[in-house]
N, C-alpha and C positions, 0 to 999 in steps of 0.2 A: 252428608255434606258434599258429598261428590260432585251432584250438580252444580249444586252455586259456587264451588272452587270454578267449571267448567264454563257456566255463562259468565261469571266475571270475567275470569279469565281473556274472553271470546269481547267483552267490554273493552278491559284495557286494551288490550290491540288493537283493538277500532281506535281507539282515542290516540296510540303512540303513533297511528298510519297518518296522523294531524302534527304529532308533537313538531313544533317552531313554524306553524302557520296561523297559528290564533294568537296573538300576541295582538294588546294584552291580557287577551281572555286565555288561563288554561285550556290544555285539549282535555276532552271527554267524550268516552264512548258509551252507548245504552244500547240493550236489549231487553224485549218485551217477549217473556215466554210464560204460555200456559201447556200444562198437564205435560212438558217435557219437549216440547214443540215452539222451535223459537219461529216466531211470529211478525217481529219490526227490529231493524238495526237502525242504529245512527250514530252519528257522530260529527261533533262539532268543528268543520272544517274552517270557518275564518272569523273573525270580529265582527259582529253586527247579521251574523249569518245564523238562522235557526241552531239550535242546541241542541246539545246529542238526542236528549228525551223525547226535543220536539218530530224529530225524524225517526225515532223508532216506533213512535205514538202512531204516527203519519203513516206509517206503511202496515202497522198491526191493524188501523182503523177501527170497529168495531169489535172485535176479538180482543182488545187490550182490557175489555170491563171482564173482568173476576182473574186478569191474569196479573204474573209477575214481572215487575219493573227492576232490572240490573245495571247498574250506572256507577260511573265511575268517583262520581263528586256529588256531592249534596245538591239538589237544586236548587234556585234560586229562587229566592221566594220575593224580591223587589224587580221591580220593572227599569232597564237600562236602557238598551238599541232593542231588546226585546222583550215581551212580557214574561209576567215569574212562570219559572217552568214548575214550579210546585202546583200552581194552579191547572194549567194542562194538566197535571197527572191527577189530579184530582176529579178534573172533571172527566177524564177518559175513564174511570170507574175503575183502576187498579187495585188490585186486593192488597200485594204488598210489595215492598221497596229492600232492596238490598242494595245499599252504598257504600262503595269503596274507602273512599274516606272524605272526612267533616270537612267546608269550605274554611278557608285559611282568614277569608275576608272578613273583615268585620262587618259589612253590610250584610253576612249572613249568616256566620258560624254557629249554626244551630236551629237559625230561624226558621229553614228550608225542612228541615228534619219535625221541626214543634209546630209548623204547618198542616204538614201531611198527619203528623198522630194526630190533631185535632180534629181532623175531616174524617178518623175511625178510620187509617192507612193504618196496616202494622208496618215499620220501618226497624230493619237491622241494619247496624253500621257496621261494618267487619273489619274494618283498618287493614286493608290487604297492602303488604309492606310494596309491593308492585305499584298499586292505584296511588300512594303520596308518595314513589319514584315520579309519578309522573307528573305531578304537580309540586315536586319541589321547586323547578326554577320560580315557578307562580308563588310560590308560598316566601318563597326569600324576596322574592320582588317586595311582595304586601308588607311582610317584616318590615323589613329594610328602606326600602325607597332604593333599593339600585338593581341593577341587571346582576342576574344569575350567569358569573364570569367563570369559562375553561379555559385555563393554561392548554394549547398544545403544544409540543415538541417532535421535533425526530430527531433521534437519535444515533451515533455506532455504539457498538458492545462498550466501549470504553468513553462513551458519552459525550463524544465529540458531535458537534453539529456541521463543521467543515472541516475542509483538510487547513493545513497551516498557510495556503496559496490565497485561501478565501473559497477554493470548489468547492460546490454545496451538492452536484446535480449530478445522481441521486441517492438519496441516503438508502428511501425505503425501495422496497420494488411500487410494480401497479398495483395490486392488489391494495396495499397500506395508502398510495395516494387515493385510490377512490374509494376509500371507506373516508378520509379526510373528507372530500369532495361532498359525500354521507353528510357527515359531521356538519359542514360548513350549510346546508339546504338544514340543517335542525337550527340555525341561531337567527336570532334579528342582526344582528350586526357582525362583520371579524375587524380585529383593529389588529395593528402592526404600526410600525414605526419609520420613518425616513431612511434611517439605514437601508433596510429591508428594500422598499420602496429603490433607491439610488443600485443598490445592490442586485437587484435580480427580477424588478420591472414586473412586479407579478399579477395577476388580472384579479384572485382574490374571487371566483367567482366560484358556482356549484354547478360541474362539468358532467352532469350523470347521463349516461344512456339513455333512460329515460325523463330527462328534464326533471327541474328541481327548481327550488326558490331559492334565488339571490340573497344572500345577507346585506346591507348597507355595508359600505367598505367604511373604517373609519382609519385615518389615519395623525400619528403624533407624529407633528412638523413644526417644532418650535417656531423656527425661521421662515414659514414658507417654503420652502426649496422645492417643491415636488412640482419635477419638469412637467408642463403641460400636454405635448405630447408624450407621456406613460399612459402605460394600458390602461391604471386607477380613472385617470381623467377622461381619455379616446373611447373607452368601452362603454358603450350606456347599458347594458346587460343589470347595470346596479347602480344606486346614486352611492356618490363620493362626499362624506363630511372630513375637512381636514382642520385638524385639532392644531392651535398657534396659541405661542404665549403673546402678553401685551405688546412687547418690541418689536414683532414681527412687520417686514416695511409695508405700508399699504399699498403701495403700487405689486406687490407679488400678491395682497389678496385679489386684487382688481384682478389682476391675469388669472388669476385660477378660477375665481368668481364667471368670469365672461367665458370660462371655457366649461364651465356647465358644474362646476362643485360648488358646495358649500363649507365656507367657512366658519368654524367657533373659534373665535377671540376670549380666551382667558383674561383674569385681570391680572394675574401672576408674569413676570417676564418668564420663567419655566411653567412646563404644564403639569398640573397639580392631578394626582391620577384620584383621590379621593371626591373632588370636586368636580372631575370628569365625570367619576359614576352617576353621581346625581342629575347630573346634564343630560347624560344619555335616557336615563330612566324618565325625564321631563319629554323627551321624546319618545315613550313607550316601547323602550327597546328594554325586554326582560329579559334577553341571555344574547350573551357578549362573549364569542369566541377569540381569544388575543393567540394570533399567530405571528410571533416576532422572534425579534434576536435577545439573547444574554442580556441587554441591560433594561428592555422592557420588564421583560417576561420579571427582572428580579426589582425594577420597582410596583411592579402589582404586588410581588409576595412581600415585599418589606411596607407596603401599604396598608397588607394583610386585606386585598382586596381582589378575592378569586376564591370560588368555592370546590374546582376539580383541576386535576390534573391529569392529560392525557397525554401516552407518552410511547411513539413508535419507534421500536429500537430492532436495529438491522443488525442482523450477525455478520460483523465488517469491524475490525479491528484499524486506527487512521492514524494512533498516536499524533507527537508532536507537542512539546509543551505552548506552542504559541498558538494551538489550533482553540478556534472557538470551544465552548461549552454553552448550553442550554440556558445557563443564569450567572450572572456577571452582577455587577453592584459590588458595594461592599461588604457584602455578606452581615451574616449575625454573629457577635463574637465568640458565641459557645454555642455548645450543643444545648444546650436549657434553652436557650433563646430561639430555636430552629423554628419554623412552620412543621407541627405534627401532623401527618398525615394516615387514614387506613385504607390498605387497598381494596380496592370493591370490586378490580376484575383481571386476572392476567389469559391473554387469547390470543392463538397463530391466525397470522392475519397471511397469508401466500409465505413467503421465508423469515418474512420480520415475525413480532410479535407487540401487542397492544396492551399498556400497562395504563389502568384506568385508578384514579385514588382520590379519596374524595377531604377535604379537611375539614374542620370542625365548622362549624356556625360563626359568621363577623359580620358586622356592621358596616366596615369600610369606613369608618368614621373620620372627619375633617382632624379631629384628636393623631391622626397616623398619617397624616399629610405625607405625601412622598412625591416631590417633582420628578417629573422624567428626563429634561435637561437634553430633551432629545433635539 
C-alpha cells in the first residue's frame, strides 16, 4: 500500500493548493499513474472550471487507458457547469479508481462510484482521514445550508486581546500575522463587527507576497455607522456586504450603498447571527472566517454557530481586570453548558504559537437565535 498512501497523498495536496477558491464547489485533486509513473495531475482550481479528473485525464492523454485514477472525491456522475466527470473516466479507458472519500452531496453520494463499477472500473474508497479534512467545510455546507464558520483570535499568555487603554497593536509577531493573512485567502468571506471596524479601520484583506484571494469583507452594523471613508468601503481589493438590523436610518444605507457596498436589511431590529448564516450560505459563501472582538465572537458560540477555533497566543503577559478578552457575552452559566471542544493542532508559529480546535457537529439553527446587538 505504499504507493496509494503516496499518490493520494500527492492528490490531496494538489486539491488543498485550491482549498477557498472553488466555492461552491469542494477543492479536489487527481492523478493518473500507471506501472508506477505518474502520468496527468489536476486539480479543480475554480467553480465552473474543469475538474481535477478532467485535467489529469488531459494531460495523461492516451496513456490514462489501462492506468490508475487517484482522486480525492468521488466523481460526479450528473452534469452541472460541467459534464459528469464519471464519464470522462470512463471513457479514457482507466483500469481502476482510488477515491479519497464518498461525495457528501446528494446529487451523488455513491452514484459516481456505482457508475464507474458498472462500466467494469474496479473502484476503492479509502476514506483517507486527510481527503474529508478537505471537504469538510463542503460537507457541512450540504449538511446544513450554512458556511463552514472559524472563530479566530489573538491572544497574550493570559488571554487578553488589548491592553486596559484599548492598544491592541501588536499582540502576535509577523510571522502569526501572515499565516492569518494564509488564513483569511482560504475563506469566502471574514466578518467582524462595528466595534472593530470604528476601532482599528482594518482593510480585512489577504496581504501575501505572493498574492492571494480577497475574502468578501462582511460586516455587523446594526445602526449603520460604518464611516464611508474606512478602508472596508475606500479599498476595492474586496466587496463590502454590511449587515443592519430593520431600524437602521435609510439615508446611512443610501450613503454606504453610493459609496460602493452592499447592504443586508434584517427584519429583526438586532441582527440575528442564525438567520445570517443562512443568508450568507444564499450567497454561496461556504466558509466564513469571523475576526472580531469579545461580543461577536461570543454571540456565534452562544448561537452555537462556528465549527473551529483558531487561536494565536503571544508569550506577552498585559494583565488588568478591565482589559479586553477574546469572548464577552453573558456567558453559559456552568460548566455542563460550555461549547466542548477537541484540539486538532497546537504549532510555533515565529515566538507566538497556534492553537487550532475543532467542536462537534451544529446546525446553527433558527431554535439558538442569538442577536448580535452590535
Amino acid at each position: 500500500m505504499p504507493q496509494l498512501d503516496r499518490f493520494m497523498e500527492l492528490a490531496i495536496t494538489l486539491g488543498e493548493s485550491a482549498a477557498g477558491q472553488t466555492s461552491p464547489n469542494p477543492p479536489v485533486g487527481a492523478v493518473v499513474v500507471k506501472e508506477g509513473r505518474i502520468l496527468g495531475t489536476g486539480v479543480h482550481l475554480a467553480a465552473g472550471g474543469p475538474h481535477a479528473e478532467v485535467g489529469a485525464l488531459a494531460e495523461a492523454g492516451s496513456g490514462a487507458a489501462g492506468a490508475d485514477l487517484y482522486v480525492t472525491l468521488e466523481p460526479c456522475s450528473h452534469a452541472g457547469k460541467t459534464p459528469p466527470c464519471a464519464d470522462a473516466v470512463i471513457h479514457s479507458g482507466i483500469r481502476r479508481v482510488f477515491i479519497g472519500a464518498r461525495d457528501p452531496n446528494p446529487r451523488v453520494d455513491g452514484t459516481g462510484i456505482d457508475r464507474l463499477r458498472e462500466s467494469g472500473i474496479e473502484v476503492r474508497v479509502t476514506d483517507d482521514p486527510r481527503a474529508k479534512e478537505l471537504i469538510a467545510p463542503f460537507a457541512h455546507f450540504i449538511r446544513t445550508g450554512t458556511p463552514y464558520t472559524t472563530i479566530k483570535t489573538a491572544v497574550t499568555a493570559d488571554g487578553k486581546t488589548a491592553a486596559h487603554t484599548g492598544h491592541s497593536r501588536w499582540i502576535t509577531g509577523d510571522a502569526a500575522r501572515e499565516d492569518v493573512h494564509r488564513l483569511r485567502s482560504r475563506h469566502d468571506a471574514v466578518l467582524t463587527g462595528i466595534g472593530t471596524i470604528l476601532h482599528d479601520n482594518p482593510l480585512l484583506t489577504s496581504r501575501l507576497p505572493r498574492g492571494g484571494k480577497h475574502p468578501i469583507r462582511v460586516i455587523l452594523d446594526t445602526g449603520l455607522r460604518t464611516p464611508v471613508h474606512f478602508n472596508v468601503i475606500t479599498n476595492r481589493d474586496a466587496d463590502t456586504l454590511v449587515v443592519c438590523g430593520s431600524d437602521a436610518p435609510a439615508e446611512n444605507e443610501k450613503r454606504l450603498t453610493d459609496a460602493g457596498a452592499t447592504v443586508l436589511r434584517q427584519e429583526t431590529p438586532e441582527i440575528d447571527i442564525p438567520i445570517l448564516m443562512r443568508q450568507l450560505a444564499k450567497r454561496d459563501f461556504q466558509t466564513l472566517l469571523v475576526e472580531a472582538g469579545g461580543e461577536v465572537n461570543a454571540a456565534f458560540i452562544e448561537a452555537d454557530c462556528f465549527q473551529r477555533l483558531i487561536v494565536y497566543m503571544a508569550p506577552k503577559l498585559i494583565g488588568g481586570r478591565t482589559a479586553p478578552t477574546a469572548f464577552g457575552g453573558t456567558g453559559f452559566p456552568s460548566m455542563d453548558d460550555s461549547a466542548r471542544l477537541s484540539f486538532e493542532s497546537i504549532e510555533t508559529i515565529g515566538p507566538d504559537i497556534k492553537i487550532t480546535a475543532l467542536k462537534e457537529e451544529s446546525a446553527c439553527s433558527p431554535e439558538s437565535s442569538k442577536k448580535s446587538g452590535l
